[in-house]
N, C-alpha and C positions, 0 to 999 in steps of 0.2 A: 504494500500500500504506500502510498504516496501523498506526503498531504502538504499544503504549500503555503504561505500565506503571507501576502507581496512581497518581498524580495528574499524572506527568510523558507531556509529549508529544514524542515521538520520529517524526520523517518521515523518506524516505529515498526515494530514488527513481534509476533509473538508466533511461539513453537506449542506445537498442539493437536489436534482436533479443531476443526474453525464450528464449534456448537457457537452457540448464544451466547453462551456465560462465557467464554473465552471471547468472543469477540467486544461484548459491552465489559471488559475487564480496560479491555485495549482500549475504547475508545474514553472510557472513563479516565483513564492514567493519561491520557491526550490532554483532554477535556481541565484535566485538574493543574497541567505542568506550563500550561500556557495562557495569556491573556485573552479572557472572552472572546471571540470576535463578534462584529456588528454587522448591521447595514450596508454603513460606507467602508469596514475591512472585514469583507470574508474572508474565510479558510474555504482549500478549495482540497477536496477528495477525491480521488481516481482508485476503482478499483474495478474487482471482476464481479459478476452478474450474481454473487453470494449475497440470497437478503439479507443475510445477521446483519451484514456492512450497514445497509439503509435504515435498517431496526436503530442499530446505536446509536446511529448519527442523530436519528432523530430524538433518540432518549437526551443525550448529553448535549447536544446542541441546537440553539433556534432555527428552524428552515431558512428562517430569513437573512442568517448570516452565515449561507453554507452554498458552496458551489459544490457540484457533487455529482460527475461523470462516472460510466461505466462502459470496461471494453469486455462484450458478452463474445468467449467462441462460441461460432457456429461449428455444431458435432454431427457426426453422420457415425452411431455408435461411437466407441470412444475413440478417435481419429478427428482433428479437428481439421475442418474443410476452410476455414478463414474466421474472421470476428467485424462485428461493427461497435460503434460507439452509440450511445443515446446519453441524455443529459437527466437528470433524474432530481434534481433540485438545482435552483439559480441559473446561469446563465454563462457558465460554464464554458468556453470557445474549445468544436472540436478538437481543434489541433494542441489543443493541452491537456485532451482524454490520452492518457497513455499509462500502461503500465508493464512496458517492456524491461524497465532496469529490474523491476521489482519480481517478475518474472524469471529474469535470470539470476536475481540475487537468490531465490529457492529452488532452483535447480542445484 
């Protein structure tokens, strides 16, 4: 995951099972180590097509101060045939939906 918020870079990552509780662990310890964000400064979230992600986000953070892309693969059984992006809260510009470092950093 990747989470960004103007000019500063925040990573964050946790080893596990990605259930619920593991994931609102993570976004909670986000949520608690950095200053709110608002209105005029979202945080902006990229991740893959796992609801827990959009569950958290919304528990620990305002919608209104959250930009919050998703790159979903597209699968044809498990084999993945390519992926799109969608924007899932805020306003988000596709070409900064990405979570290819983050991808490779778990491999």
């Amino acid at each position: 995951m990747c989470i960004k918020r103007e000019s500063d870079l925040f990573v964050a990552f946790s080893v596990g099972k990605w259930i619920q509780e593991v994931c609102d662990e993570l976004y909670k310890s986000i949520s608690e180590r950095i200053q709110q964000p608002t209105a005029k400064q979202k945080i902006s979230f990229c991740t893959d097509g796992n609801e827990q992600n959009r569950n958290a986000i919304e528990k620990y953070f305002n919608k209104d101060s959250v930009n919050y892309g998703q790159v979903i693969k597209d699968k044809i059984q498990q084999r993945i045939i390519g992926n799109h992006k969608r924007r899932v809260l805020g306003n988000i510009p596709y070409d900064e939906i990405k979570i290819n470092n983050i991808d490779g950093f778990c491999s």
